[in-house]
C-alpha positions in Angstrom: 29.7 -1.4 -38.4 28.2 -4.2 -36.5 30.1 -7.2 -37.4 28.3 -10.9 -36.1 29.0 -14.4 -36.3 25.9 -14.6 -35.3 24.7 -13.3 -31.6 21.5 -11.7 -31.4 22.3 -8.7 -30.0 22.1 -6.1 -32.3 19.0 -3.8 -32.6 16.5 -6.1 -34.9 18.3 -9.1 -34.1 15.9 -10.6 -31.5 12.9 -12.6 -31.2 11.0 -9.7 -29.2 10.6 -8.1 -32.5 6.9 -7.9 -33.8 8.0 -8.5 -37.3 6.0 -10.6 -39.6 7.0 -9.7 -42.8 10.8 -9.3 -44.7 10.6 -7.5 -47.9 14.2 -8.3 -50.6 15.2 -5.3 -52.5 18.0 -6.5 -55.0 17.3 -2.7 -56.2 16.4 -4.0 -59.8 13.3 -3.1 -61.4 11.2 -5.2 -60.5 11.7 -5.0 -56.6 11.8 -1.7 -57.1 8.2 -1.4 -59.0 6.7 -3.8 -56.1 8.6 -1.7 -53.4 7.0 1.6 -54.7 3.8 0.3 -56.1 3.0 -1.3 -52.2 3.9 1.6 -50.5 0.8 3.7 -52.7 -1.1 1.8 -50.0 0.3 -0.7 -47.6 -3.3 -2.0 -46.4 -4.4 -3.0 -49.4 -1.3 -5.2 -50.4 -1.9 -6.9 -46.7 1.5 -4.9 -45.2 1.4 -3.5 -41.5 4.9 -1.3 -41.9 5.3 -1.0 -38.7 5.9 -5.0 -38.8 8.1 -5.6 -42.3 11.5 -5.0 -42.6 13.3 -4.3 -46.4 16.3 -6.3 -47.0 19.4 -5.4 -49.2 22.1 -7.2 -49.0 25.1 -5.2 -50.5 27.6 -7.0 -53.3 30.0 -4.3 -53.6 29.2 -4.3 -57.6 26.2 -1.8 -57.8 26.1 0.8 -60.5 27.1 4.3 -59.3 23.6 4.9 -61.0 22.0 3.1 -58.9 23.1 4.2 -55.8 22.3 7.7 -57.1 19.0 6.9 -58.1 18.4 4.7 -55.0 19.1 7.8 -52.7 17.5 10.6 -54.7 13.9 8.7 -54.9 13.4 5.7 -53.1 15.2 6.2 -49.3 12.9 9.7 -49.1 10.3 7.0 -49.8 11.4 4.5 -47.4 12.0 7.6 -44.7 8.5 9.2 -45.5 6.9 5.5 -44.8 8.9 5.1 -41.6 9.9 1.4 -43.4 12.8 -0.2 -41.3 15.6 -0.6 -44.0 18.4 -2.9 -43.0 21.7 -3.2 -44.8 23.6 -6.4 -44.9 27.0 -8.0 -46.1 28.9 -10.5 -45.6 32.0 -10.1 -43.5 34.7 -12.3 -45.2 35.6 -15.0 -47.5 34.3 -17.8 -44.7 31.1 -18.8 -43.4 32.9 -18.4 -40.0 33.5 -14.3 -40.7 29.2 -14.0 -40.4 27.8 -10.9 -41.8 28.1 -7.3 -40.8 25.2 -4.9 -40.7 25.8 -1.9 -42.7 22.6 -0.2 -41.5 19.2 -1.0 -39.6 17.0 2.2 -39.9 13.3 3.6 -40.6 15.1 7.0 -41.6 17.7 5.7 -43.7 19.6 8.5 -46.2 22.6 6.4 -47.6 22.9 3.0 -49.2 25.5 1.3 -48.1 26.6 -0.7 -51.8 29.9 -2.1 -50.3 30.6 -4.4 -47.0 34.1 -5.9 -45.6 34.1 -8.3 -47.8 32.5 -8.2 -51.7 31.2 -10.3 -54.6 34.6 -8.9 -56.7 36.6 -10.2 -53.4 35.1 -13.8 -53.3 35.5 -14.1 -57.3 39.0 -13.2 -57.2 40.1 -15.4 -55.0 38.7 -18.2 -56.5 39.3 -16.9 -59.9 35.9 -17.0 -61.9 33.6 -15.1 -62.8 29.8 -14.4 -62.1 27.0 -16.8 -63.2 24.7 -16.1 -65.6 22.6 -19.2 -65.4 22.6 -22.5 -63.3 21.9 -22.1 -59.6 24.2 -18.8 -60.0 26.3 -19.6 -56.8 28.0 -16.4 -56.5 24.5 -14.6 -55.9 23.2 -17.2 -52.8 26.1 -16.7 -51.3 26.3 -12.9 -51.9 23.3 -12.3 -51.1 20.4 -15.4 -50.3 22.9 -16.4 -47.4 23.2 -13.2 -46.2 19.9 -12.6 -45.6 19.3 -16.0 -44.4 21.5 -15.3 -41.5 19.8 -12.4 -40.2 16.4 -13.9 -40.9 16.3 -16.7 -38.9 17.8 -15.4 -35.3 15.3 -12.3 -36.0 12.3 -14.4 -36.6 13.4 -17.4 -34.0 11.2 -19.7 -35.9 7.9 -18.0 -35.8 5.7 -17.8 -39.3 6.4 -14.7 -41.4 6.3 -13.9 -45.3 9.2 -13.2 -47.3 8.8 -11.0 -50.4 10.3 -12.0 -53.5 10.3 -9.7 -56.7 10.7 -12.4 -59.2 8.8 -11.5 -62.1 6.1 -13.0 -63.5 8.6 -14.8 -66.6 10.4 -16.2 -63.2 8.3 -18.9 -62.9 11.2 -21.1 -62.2 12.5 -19.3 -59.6 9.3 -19.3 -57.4 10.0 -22.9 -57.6 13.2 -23.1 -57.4 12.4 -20.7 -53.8 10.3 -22.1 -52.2 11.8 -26.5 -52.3 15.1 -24.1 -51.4 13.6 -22.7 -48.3 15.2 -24.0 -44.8 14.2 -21.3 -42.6 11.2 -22.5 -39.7 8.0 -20.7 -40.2 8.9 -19.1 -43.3 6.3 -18.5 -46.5 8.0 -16.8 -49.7 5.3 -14.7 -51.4 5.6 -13.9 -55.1 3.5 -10.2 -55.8 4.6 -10.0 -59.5 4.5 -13.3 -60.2 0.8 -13.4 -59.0 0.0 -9.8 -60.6 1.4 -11.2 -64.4 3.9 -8.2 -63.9 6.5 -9.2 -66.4 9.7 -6.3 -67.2 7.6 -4.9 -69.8 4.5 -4.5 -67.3 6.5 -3.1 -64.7 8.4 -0.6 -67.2 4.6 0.8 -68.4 3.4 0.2 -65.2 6.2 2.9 -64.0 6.2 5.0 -66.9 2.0 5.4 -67.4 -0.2 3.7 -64.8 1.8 5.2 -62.1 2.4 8.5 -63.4 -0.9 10.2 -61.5 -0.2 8.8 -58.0 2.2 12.3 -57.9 5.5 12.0 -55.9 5.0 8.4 -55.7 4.4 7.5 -59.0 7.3 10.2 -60.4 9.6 8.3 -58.4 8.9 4.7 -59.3 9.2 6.1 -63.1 12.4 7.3 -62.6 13.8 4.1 -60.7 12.6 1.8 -63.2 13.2 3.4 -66.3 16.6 4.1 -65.1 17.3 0.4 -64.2 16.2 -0.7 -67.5 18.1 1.6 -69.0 21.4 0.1 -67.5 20.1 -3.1 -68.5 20.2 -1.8 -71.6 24.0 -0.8 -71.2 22.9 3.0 -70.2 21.5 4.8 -67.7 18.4 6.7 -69.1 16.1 8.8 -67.4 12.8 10.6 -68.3 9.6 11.6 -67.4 6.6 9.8 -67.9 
């Protein structure tokens, strides 16, 4: 695994890239609607997939579940788009360590849920816990850092758009995003926020509206529904 402090010298980690577009996939529902709901038609969302780039930055604390359903629907998706999946972490309890990248692919088949160094690892050595509320910490350093970190060597300060799936009851943390954001040239764009896509939405969105687009539309309602379902404390999945 490539491990960086940061050099840009790994594949996707220089400024000859033509990327203009990074795409975050926490792997939640919503992402995971917008993800799958884009990909029905790139052009007419505005995405050129040959220049966007999905981000996931790996915790360590996924659901078996969702690694399952992550590799049985969506990575056939991301491999029959030819969408450049890259897999990040961070690799150690230090700023210093940098991050490692797990994976930087447009034929990915495994998610990589765990790096060197975990969200469990940097809790217990602090002894807490996660953050349910506030400016939840644990997560920008887990993962907003993280991506951070490969972002702004890749890009080297030129404009691109940054996809957040906040949903559309997220107001907050569209604002909260965008007086946050450090990174030259960078505009955070907000699909389901902009759509009115709130859980519900994205739930019937998966389960109905989504249903006839065929292998597309079966996948998206099995991701979500499944999700929710955890949310839910289960994982439940069924057809639309």
């Amino acid at each position: 695994m490539p491990r960086t402090a940061y050099t840009p010298s790994l594949p996707g980690l220089s400024t000859t890239d033509d990327l203009d577009t990074v795409i975050n996939w926490g792997l939640g529902a919503d992402s995971t609607a917008y993800l799958a709901r884009m990909l029905t038609d790139p052009d007419v969302h505005g995405i050129d997939l040959k220049r966007t780039a999905v981000l996931y930055m790996a915790t360590g604390s996924e659901w078996p579940e969702t690694r399952l359903l992550v590799e049985e629907f969506m990575l056939p998706l991301l491999r029959e788009h030819g969408v450049r999946f890259v897999q990040l972490s961070r690799s150690g309890h230090l700023k210093a360590d940098g991050i490692t990248v797990l994976d930087d692919s447009r034929h990915p088949d495994t998610l990589f849920a765990r790096g060197p160094w975990t969200l469990w690892d940097e809790l217990e050595s602090v002894g807490t816990v996660p953050q349910q509320a506030g400016t939840r910490k644990c997560s920008l350093r887990a993962k907003g850092d993280v991506g951070d970190r490969w972002i702004a060597p890749t890009m080297g300060g030129r404009p691109f758009r940054q996809v957040m799936g906040f949903n559309a009851d997220e107001e907050g943390r569209r604002f909260t995003d965008i007086i946050a954001s450090k990174i030259p040239g960078r505009m955070g764009v907000y699909p389901l926020i902009d759509w009115g896509w709130v859980v519900l939405a994205l739930l019937s969105c998966c389960r109905r509206g989504m249903a006839g687009a065929g292998p597309v539309g079966l996948r998206v309602a099995l991701c979500c529904v499944g999700w929710q379902g955890r949310r839910n404390g289960k994982c439940v999945l069924f057809l639309p």
